[in-house]
Structure formats: C-alpha cells, structure tokens
N, C-alpha and C positions, 0 to 999 in steps of 0.2 A: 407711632401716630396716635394720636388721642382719638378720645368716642365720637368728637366732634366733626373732627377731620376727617374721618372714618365717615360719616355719618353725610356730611359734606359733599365729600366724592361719590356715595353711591347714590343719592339723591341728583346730583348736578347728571352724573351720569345716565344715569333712567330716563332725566327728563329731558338731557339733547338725543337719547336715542327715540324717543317718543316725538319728540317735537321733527326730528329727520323722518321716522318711517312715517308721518303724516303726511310731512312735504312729498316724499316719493309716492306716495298712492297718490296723491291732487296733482305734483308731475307726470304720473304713468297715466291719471285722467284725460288730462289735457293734450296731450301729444296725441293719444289714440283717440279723440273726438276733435280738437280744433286745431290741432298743428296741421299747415299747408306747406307743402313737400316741394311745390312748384314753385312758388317767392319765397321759401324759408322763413314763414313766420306763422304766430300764431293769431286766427281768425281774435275777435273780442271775445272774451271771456274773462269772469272774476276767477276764475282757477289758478289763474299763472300769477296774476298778483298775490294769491294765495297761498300759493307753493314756496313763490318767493320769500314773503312775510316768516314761512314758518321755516325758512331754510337760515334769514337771517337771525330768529328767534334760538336757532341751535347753538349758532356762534356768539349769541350776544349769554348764553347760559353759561357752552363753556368757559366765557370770559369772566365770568362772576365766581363760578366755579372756580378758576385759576388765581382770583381774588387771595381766596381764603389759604392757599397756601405760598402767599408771595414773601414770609418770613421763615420757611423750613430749608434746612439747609440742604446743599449741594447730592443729588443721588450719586452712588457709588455702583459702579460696572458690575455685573456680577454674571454668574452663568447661566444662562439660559433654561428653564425648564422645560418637562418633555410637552406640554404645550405649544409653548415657545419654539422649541425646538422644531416641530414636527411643520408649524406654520412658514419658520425661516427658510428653511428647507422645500418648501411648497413654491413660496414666492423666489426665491433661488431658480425653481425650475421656472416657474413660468418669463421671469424677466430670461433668462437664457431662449427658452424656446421665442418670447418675442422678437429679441435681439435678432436671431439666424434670420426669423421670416418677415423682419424690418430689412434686411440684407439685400432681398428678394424685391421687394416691393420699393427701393429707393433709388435704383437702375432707372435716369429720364424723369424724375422727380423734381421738383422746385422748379421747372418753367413757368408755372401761374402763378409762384408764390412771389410776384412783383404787382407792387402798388404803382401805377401808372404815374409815371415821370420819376422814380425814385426807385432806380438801380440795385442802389445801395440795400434797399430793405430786402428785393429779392433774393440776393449775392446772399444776406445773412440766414432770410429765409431758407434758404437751398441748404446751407450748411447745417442750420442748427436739424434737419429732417435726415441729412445725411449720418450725423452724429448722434440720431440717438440710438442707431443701432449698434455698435461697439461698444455706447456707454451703458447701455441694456445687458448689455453680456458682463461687464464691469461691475454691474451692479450685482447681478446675481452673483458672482464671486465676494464681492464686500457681504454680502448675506452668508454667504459660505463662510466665511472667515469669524462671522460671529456668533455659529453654530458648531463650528470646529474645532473641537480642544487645543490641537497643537496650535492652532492657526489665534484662537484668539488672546488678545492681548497684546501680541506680535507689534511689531513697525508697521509691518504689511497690512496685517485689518484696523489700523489708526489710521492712515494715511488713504485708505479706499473705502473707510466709511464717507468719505465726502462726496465719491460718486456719485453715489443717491443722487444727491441735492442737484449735481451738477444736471443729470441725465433730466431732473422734475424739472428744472430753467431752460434745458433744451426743447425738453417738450412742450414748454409755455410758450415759447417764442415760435415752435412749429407750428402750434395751434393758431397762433394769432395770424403770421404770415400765410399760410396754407390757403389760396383761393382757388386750389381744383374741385374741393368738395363741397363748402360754400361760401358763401359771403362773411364778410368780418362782422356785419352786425346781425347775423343769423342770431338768436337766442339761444337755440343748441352751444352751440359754438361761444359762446359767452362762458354758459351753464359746465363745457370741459375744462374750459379756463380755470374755473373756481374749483373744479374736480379735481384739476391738476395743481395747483395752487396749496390745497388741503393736501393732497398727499405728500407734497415735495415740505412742508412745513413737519410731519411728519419724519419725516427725513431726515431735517434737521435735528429733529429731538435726537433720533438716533446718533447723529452723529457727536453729537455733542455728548448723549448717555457714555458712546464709547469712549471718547475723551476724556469722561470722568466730571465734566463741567454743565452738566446738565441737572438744573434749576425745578424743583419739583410746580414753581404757577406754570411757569413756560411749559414744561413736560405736559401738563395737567391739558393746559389750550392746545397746545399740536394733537395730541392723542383724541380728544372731546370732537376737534373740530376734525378731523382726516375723517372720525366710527361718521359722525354726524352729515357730516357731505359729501365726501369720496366713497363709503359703505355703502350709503342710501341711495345715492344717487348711480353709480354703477352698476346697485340691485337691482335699480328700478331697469335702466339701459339694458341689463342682459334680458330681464322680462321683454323688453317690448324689441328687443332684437329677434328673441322668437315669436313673439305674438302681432307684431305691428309694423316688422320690417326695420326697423332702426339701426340708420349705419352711421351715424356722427357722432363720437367715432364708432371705429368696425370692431366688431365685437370681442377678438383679443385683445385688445385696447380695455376694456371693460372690464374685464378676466382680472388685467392686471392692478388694474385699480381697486378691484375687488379684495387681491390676495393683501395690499397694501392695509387697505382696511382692517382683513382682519388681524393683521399683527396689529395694529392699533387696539383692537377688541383686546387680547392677549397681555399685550403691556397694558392697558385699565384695569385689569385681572388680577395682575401682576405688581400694582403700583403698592397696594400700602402692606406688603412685604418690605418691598423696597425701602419706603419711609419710615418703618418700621427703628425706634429709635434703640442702636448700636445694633443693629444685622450686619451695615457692612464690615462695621470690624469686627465683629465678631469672627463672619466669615474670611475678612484677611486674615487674620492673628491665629486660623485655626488650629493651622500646623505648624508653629511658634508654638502655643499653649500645647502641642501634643508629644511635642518633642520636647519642652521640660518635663511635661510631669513623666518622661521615658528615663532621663538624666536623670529626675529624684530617684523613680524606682530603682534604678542601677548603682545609685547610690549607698541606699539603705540596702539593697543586695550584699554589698563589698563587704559593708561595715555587721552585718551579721555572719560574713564565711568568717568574718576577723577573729570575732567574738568567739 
C-alpha cells in the first residue's frame, strides 16, 4: 500500500468515526429530551435532523474513502490475528447466547407482525423472527470456523460464511414486519433498520474476504460504514438502555451489534497489512520457500560427506 493510500484510509477513517460519534451524542440528545414513547415519535427538534445529516455524512465519507481504492487488487484470506482472534471469538459467543434466548422469546411470536389485509407479509413476517434464532447460532459457528485453525479454509467455513448475510436479511425483514413493539414509521425502528443494514453489509465483506474475492473499495465501504453506524449507533442504544429506558430493540440486540462493530474496528486495523503489496503471497509460498531452502541445505550436506 503506498503513503497515500495509507494516508487515505486513516484520514477517511477518523473522520467517519468522528462524524458517527457526533451523530450518537445528538442521537443519545434527542431521545432522552424529545423522543415520545407514547406515539413513537420525536417532539420538533433541529437534533434529529441533525443526527441524521451527520450519520449520512459518515456514509457519504466512507464512500469517497472507498473511492480511492477502487483499482487495488483482490484481498487474499489470511489468519486472523490475536486481535482479531480474541473479537471473533467474543461475537461467536454472543450471536450463540442470542440465538438460545431468541429460542425462548419466538414461542406465540409474529401474531401482529401482519399488515392489515395482507396475510402474506405476516406469514413472512413470522418466519423470518422465527429464523433468526437458529441462523444466530449458525452464525456464531461461521465465526468459529474463521478463528479455528483446523476449521478455516475448509468447505465448511466457505460455505457458512454466507450465514451472516443470511441471518442480517432476516433480521431486516423482522425489523420491518415486527408491529408488537412499534409502529413501521416509528423512527427508532427506521434507525435499526440502517443498524441492521450496516452490519449485514459488513457481512458481506466477510464473506466475500473468505472467498477470497473481496475488492479492497468494497471492503473499504462495508468496514467505514458497519464502525460508522452500527458502532455508534448501538453505543449510543446500550447508553440510553441504561440511562433512559430504551427497548427498540432490547438491549441483547445491541450487545450484538456492538460485537459486530467492533470486528469492523479490527479489520480497519488490520486493512493495510492486508493491502500491503505481496504479503499474501508471501504468506502463501511460505512453506514452499522453506521447504526448498531445506532440499538445498540437504543437498550441499550430501555433496560434502561425498567429498
């Protein structure tokens, strides 16, 4: 990766992290003074316009950001460091523990999650709330498999990195349907949508990393936009979960969005290693390049007992 490139990402980076933890203070404002709990909306106030403005100033950053590396070539898989490591392993546990007590809580689930005169959407409704607890536990296993030595690389961790994605479209389409907690055009409920949105994009970067076919602008946007919206914004949520009462969503929900984040944090850490020009093959060819020069040495061994 050049000075520039280099230069690029930790400037674009700083400034959708600065431009998101803004949004989340003037979010965490606005909820605990003019958000009404009783219509699901927020009183007038220039805050929320506000929050808004700088939440979509984060995404329109990392898009510029992702700009500048839309002609570097394809990243290559590699292993995870003990960062990396210790985060996958984190959010492993928590999509498992969500999973079990999504298990618990989806028993008589999706009765109000029907749009009046249209069946149909609650039938899907009801499904995709029911499914995302199994594909929660699915997921934390796809995370396992890309922490796991034996496990990564496999068929098995290629083939359940696409979980992820699956279980973030479950849960976008839960969110949307979901009319027991509130209304469709509640703003909260907007605001998880985009939370959800950002992480399962996220996701995909992953899945795609694992594949092998992931694109360093693309990488650049999932990763910028997931720290930038789903980080900030679930920060702000677990704050005012304990400070203001906030259950849209319930605060494991939160947790998990959070863990998501910061593997996104971890891979931006971790990026211009990656891009870093021949690290991946360096690191393929390792032990190719270490088992010649073992052949030379056993060579020039032979030929000196000869002598």
């Amino acid at each position: 990766m050049t000075k520039t490139k280099k230069s690029a990402l930790a400037l674009g980076g700083a400034a959708a992290a600065v431009a998101g933890a803004v949004a989340a203070v003037l979010y965490s404002t606005a909820y605990s003074s003019f958000y009404d709990k009783a219509i699901h909306h927020y009183n007038a106030t220039p805050l929320v316009t506000a929050f808004v403005v700088m939440f979509a100033l984060a995404v329109a950053i990392a898009l510029v950001t992702a700009a500048c590396f839309r002609k570097a070539p394809p990243l290559a898989e590699s292993a995870p460091n003990q960062i990396e490591s210790f985060i996958l392993w984190f959010a492993a546990f928590m999509f498992f523990f969500f999973g079990v007590l999504s298990f618990s809580s989806t028993a008589g689930a999706g009765s109000d999650m029907l749009l009046q005169g249209d069946a149909a959407f609650g039938v899907l409704g009801k499904f995709c709330n029911s499914a995302s607890a199994p594909l929660a536990i699915l997921t934390a296993i796809a995370l396992v498999c890309s922490v796991a030595s034996p496990l990564r690389g496999t068929v098995v961790h290629r083939v359940s990195s696409i979980i992820p994605v699956l279980l973030g479209s479950c849960m976008l389409l839960k969110y949307y349907f979901d009319l027991q907690h509130a209304p469709l055009n509640d703003p909260e409920v907007v605001l998880t949508s985009v939370c959800t949105a950002a992480m399962t994009l996220l996701f995909i970067f992953e899945a795609r990393y694992t594949l092998g076919i992931a694109t360093p602008a693309l990488s650049v946007f999932c990763i910028l936009t997931c720290l930038s919206l789903t980080g900030f914004i679930s920060a702000a949520r677990i704050y005012l979960s304990i400070t203001a009462g906030h259950t849209t969503p319930p605060l494991m929900e939160n947790i998990i969005f959070f863990s998501v984040a910061s593997l996104a944090l971890v891979r931006l850490i971790s990026l211009p290693e990656k891009l870093a020009p021949g690290a991946p093959a360096l690191e393929a060819n390792a032990d190719v390049i270490a088992d010649a020069d073992a052949s030379v040495d056993a060579s020039v061994d032979a030929e000196g007992g000869e002598e």
